[in-house]
C-alpha positions in Angstrom: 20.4 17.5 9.1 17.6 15.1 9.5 15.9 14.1 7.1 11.8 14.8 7.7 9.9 11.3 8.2 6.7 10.3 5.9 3.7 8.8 7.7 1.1 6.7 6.2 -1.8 5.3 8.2 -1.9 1.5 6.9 -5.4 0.1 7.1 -8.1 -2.2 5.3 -11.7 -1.4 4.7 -12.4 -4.6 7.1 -12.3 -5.7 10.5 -8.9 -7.2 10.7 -6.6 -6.2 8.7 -2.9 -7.2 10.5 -3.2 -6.9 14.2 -5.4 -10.2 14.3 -8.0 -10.5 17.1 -8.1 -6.7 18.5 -11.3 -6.2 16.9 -12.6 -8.1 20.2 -11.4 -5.4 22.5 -14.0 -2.9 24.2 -12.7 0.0 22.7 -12.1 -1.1 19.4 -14.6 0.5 16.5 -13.2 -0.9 13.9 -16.2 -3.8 13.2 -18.3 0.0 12.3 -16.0 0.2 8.8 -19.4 -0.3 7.1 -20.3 3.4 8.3 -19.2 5.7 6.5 -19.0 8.5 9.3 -15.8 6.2 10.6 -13.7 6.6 7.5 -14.6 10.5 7.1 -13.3 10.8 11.4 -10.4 9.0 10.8 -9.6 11.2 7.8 -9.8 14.5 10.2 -8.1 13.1 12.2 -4.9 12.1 10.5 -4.8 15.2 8.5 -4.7 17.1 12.1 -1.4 14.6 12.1 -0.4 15.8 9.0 0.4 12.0 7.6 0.7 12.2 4.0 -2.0 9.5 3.4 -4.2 6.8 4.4 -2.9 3.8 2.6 -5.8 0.8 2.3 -4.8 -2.2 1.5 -7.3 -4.7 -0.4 -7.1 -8.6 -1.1 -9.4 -10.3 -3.9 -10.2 -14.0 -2.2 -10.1 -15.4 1.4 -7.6 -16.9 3.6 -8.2 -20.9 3.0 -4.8 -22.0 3.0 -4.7 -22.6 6.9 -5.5 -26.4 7.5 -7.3 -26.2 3.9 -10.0 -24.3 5.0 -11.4 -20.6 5.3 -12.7 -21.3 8.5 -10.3 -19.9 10.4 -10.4 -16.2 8.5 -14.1 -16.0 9.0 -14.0 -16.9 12.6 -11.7 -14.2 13.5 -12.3 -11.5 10.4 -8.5 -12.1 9.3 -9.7 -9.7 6.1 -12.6 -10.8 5.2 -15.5 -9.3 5.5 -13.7 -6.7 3.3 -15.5 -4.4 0.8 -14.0 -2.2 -1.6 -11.3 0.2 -0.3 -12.1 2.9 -3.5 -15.6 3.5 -2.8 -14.0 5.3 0.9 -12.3 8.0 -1.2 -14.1 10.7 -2.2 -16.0 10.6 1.2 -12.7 11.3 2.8 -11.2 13.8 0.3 -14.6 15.8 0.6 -14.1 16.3 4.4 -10.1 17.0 4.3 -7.6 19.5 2.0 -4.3 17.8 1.8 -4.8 14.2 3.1 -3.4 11.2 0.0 -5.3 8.0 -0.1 -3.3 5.0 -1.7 -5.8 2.3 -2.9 -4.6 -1.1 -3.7 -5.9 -2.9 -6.4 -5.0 -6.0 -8.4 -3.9 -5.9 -12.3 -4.8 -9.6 -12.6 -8.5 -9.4 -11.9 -9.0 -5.5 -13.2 -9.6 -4.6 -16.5 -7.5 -2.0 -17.7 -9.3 0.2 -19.6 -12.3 0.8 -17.5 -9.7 0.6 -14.6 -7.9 4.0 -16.0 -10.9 5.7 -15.7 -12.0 4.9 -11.8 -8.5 6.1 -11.3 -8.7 9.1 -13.6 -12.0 10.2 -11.7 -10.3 9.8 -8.4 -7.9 12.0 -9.1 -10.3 14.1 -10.5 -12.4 14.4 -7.2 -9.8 14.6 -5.2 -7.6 17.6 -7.0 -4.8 14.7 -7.1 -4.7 13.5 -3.9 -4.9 10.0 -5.2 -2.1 6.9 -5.7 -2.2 3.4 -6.1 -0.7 0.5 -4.7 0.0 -2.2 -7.8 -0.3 -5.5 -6.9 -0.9 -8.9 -9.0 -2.2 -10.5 -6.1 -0.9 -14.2 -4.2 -4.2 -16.2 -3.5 -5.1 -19.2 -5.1 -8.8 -18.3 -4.1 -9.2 -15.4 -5.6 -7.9 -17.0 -8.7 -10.4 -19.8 -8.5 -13.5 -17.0 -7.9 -12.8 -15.4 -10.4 -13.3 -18.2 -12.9 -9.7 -19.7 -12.9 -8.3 -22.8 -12.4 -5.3 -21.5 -10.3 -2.9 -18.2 -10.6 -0.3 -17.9 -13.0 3.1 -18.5 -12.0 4.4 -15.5 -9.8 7.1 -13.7 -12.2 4.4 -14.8 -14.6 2.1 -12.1 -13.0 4.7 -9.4 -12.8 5.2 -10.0 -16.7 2.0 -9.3 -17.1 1.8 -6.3 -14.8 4.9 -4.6 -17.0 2.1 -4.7 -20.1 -0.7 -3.6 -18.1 1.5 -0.5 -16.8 2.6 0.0 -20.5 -1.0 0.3 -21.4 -2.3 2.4 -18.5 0.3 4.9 -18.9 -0.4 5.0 -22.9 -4.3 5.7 -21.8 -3.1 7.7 -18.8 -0.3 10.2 -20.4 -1.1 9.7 -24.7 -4.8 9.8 -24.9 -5.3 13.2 -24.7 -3.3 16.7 -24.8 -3.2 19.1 -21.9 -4.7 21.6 -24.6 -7.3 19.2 -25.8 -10.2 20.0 -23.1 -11.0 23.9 -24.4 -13.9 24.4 -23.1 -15.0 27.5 -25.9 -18.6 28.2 -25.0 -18.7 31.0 -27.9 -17.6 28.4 -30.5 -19.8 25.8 -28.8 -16.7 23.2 -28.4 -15.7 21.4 -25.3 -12.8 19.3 -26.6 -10.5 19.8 -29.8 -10.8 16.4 -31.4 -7.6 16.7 -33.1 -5.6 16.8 -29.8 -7.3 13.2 -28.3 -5.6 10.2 -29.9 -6.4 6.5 -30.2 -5.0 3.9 -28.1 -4.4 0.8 -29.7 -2.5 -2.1 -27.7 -2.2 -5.9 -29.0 -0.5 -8.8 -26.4 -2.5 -10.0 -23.3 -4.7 -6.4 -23.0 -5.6 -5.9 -27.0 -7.5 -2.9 -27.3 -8.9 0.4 -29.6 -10.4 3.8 -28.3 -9.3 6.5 -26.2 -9.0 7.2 -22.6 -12.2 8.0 -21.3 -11.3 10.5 -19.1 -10.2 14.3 -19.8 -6.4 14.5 -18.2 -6.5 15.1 -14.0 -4.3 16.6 -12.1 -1.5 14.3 -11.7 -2.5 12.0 -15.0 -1.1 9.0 -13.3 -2.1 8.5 -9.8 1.3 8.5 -7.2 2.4 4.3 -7.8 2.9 2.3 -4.9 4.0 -0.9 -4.7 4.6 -4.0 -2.1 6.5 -6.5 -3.2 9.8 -7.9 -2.1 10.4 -10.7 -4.3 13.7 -10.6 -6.5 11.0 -9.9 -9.6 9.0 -7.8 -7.4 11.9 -5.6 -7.3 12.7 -4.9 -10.0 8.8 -3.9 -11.1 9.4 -1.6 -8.7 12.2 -0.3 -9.9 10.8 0.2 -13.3 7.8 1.8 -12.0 7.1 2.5 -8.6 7.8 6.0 -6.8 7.1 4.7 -3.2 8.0 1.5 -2.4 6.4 -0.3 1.3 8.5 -2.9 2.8 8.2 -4.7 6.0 11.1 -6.7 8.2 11.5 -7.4 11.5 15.0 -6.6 11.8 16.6 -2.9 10.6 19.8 -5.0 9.0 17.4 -6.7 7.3 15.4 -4.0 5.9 18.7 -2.1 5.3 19.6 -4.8 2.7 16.4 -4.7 1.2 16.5 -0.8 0.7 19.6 -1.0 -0.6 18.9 -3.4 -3.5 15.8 -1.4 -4.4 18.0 2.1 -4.4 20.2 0.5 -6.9 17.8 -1.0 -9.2 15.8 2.8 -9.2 19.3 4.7 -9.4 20.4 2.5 -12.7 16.6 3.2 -14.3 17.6 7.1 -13.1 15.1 7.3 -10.8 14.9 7.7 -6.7 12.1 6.1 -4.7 10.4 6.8 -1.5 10.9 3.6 0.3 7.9 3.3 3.7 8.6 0.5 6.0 5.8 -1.2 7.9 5.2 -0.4 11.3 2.7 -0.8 14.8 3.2 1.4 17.9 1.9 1.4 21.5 2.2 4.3 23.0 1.2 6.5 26.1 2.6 10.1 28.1 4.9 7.4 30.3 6.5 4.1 29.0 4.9 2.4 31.7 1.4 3.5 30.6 2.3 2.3 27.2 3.2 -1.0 28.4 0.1 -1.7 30.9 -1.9 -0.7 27.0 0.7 -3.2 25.3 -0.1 -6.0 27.6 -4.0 -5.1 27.9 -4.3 -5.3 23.8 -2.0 -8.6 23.7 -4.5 -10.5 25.9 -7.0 -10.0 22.7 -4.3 -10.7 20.1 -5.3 -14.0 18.2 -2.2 -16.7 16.8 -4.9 -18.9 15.1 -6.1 -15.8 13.3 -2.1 -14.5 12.8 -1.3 -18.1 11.2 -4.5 -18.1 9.1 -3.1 -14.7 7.6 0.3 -16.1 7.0 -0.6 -19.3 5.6 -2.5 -17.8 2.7 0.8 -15.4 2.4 3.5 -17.7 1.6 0.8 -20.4 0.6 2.3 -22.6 2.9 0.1 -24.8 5.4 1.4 -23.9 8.9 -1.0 -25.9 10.5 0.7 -29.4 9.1 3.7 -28.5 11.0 4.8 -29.5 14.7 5.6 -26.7 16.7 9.4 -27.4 16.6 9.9 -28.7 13.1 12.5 -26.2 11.2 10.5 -24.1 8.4 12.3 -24.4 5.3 11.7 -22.6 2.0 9.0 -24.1 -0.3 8.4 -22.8 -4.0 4.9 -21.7 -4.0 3.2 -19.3 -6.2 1.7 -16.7 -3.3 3.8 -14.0 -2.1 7.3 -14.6 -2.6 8.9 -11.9 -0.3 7.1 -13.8 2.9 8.3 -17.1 2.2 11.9 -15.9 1.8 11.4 -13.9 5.2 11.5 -16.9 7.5 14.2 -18.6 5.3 16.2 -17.2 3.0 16.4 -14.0 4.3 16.8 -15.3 8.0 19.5 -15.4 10.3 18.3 -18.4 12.1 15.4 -21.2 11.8 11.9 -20.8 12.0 9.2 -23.0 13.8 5.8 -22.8 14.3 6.3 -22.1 17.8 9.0 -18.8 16.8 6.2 -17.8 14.2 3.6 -18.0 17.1 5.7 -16.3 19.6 6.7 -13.4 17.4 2.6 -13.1 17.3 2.5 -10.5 20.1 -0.2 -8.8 18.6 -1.8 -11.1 16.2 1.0 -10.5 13.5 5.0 -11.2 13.1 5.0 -7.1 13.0 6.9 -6.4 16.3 5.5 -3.2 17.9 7.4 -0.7 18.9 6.1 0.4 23.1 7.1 3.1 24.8 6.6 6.8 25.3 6.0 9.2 22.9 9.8 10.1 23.7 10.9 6.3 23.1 8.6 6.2 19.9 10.9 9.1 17.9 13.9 7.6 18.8 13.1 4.1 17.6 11.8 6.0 14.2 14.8 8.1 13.7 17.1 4.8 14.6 14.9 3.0 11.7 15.6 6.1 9.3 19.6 6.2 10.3 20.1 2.6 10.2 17.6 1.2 7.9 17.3 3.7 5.7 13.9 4.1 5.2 12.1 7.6 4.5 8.8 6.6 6.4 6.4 4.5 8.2 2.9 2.9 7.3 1.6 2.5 10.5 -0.5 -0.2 10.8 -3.5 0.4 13.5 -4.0 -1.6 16.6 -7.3 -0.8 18.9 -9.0 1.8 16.5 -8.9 5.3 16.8 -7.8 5.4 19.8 -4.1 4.0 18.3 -4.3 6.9 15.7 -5.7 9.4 18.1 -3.0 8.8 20.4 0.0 8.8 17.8 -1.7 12.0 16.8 -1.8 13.8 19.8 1.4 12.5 22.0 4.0 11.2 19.1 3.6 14.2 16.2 4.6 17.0 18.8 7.7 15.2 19.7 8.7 14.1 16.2 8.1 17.9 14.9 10.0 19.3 18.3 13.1 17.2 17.0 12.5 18.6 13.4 11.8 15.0 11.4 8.3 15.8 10.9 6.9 18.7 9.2 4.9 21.4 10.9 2.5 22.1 7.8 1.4 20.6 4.5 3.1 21.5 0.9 0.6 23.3 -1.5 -0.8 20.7 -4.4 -1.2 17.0 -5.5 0.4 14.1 -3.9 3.0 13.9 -5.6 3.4 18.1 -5.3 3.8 17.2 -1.4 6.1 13.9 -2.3 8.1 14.7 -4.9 7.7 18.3 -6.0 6.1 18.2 -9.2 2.5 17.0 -10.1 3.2 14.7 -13.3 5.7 11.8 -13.7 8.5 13.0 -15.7 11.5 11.2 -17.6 12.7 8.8 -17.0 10.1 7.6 -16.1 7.7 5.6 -18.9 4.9 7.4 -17.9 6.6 10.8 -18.3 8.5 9.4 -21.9 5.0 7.9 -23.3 3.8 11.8 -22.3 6.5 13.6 -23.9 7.3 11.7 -27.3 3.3 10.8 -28.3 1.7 14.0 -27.7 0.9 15.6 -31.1 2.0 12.5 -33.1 -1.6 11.3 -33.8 -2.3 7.6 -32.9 -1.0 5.9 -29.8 0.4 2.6 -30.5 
């Protein structure tokens, strides 16, 4: 039997997010992401899709790794403008029912303590439709604007992450009982004092006091995370439930999956693994290649480069077109730099990166028919496997609106895409239950500290 897809709608509260220079076709809307009537339509309309969430992506910093300057990124909005993806969320919950929203946002630069309640209070307005993609970001910009020399080394940053986690969860799950919010208007008392209990954490994130936040729905919000990198993987395997990784090949991408499987399986845990994905589509594959080759004429490679520059930290713009890429130790995102060399079956140039730049990324699209859409999915399930897409937009909403209307029939005709949504939370419609649960360290710090006073 096959197994039912998961579809996320992968976008950025910017301009251009990673099909660079579409923003400058006639149909696009997406340069109106400062109105909030934008967000709230594109909401509707992909819970008439029934994806399982909108995930937005976020950067601290600017792209200024590109011939050592930030010019390119603000000539052709490579992410920046960007404002903050979790001020979207409860303007989109209010105007949909089942709809998840994924927010990305950066343990380095976020304090944890007042960061466990913004995501407490999402999940709180929402009625737990809200998860969060962990990151500990890659830009040596954002280090430097928020009043640093430079970024830590990157395993450095994961090591850090793995006490953050451990002290969110503690806030999260050992603050407070499920039985501590009473709400006794006879006796006058809203919360049992004896069932909330004090955090206290030493190391990098010392702190006293208790969660902020009466328990939500979920407690902790559904955890995404991104990264690739050998130490990246094995974060994720200690704490992520979905996972989102990107490849140009299925082989690839199969190998990648695999590794992450086995990491979750020997913490006894599963994950739900998303790969990244565009599509161009139409009713005929003809029409969806006359719209293919009408967006690639507004696809930008100076504004793809400027984006992949800042991603491995490497300088493409000091290469010559042919000169082989070969791997360089930098301290942005790992997982992209091993992409192009360790991970790949032959050399890269700067002419191969530019060429695989159809639509202003290295993300080839997949064109065809609605028809020709579901069987490339269900051959990236099969062969890959994956258990769903983040689909990243192209010319917005016409992308969505059309994926919507032409692609969802045919997936559901097939049976890999549900026909209706699963009552509750996120993780209700994920995973079948609304809390993390052991083995998990959320679900242990839950189940051992409740009752035992102090959380330590």
């Amino acid at each position: 039997m096959m197994r039912q897809i998961r579809l996320n709608a992968f976008d950025m509260n910017c301009v251009g997010h990673i099909q660079h220079g579409l923003w400058t076709h006639p149909r696009d809307r997406s340069a109106d992401y400062t109105d909030l009537a934008y967000w709230t339509s594109l909401a509707r309309t992909l819970e008439r899709g029934l994806f399982d969430g909108l995930f937005l992506a976020d950067v601290v910093g600017v792209y200024d790794v590109f011939g050592g300057s930030r010019d390119a990124a603000l000539r052709h909005a490579v992410q920046v403008p960007v404002n903050d993806p979790m001020l979207l969320v409860p303007a989109m919950a209010v105007v949909t029912e089942h709809l998840g929203f994924g927010v990305t946002c950066n343990t380095t630069y976020e304090p944890p303590y007042l960061f466990a309640r913004r995501m407490s209070t999402l999940d709180h307005l929402t009625r737990g439709r809200i998860g969060w993609n962990m990151v500990t970001g890659y830009l040596e910009s954002a280090a430097r604007a928020m009043g640093l020399k430079g970024q830590a080394a990157h395993d450095d940053r994961y090591d850090a992450a793995d006490e953050y986690m451990d002290l969110l969860y503690q806030l999260w799950e050992g603050s407070w009982e499920d039985g501590a919010v009473v709400r006794d208007r006879a006796r006058g008392v809203f919360t049992d004092p004896a069932r909330v209990h004090t955090v206290r954490h030493g190391g990098r994130y010392p702190m006293e006091g208790i969660h902020l936040s009466e328990p939500s729905l979920q407690r902790t919000p559904v955890l995404y995370q991104a990264g690739a990198s050998t130490r990246g993987r094995e974060f994720a395997a200690t704490h992520a439930e979905c996972v989102f990784v990107n490849g140009t090949s299925k082989s690839t991408v199969a190998g990648l999956v695999a590794d992450l499987r086995a990491r979750a399986a020997a913490n006894g845990r599963d994950i739900v693994v998303f790969v990244g994905a565009t599509v161009v589509t139409g009713r005929t594959d003809a029409e969806a290649r006359d719209r293919f080759e009408d967006y690639r004429a507004h696809a930008s490679a100076e504004a793809g480069l400027a984006h992949f520059s800042a991603s491995t930290g490497m300088d493409f713009a000091r290469f010559a077109m042919d000169e082989p890429i070969v791997h360089e130790k930098t301290e942005a995102n790992q997982s992209n730099v091993e992409a192009i060399t360790k991970r790949s079956e032959t050399a890269w140039t700067k002419r191969k990166l530019i060429d695989s730049m159809v639509l202003g990324s290295r993300q080839p699209p997949i064109v065809g028919s609605a028809e020709r859409v579901a069987d490339e999915m269900r051959a990236w399930v099969e062969e890959a496997d994956v258990d769903g897409f983040n689909l990243s937009r192209t010319v917005m909403p016409e992308c969505v609106e059309d994926f919507v209307q032409l692609v969802v029939p045919v997936l559901q005709e097939r049976g890999m895409y549900k026909h209706s949504y699963a009552a509750g939370t996120l993780r209700d419609k994920l995973f079948g239950h609304a809390r993390l649960v052991p083995p998990h360290p959320a679900g242990i710090i839950r189940e051992r500290r409740h009752g035992r006073g102090d959380v330590e």
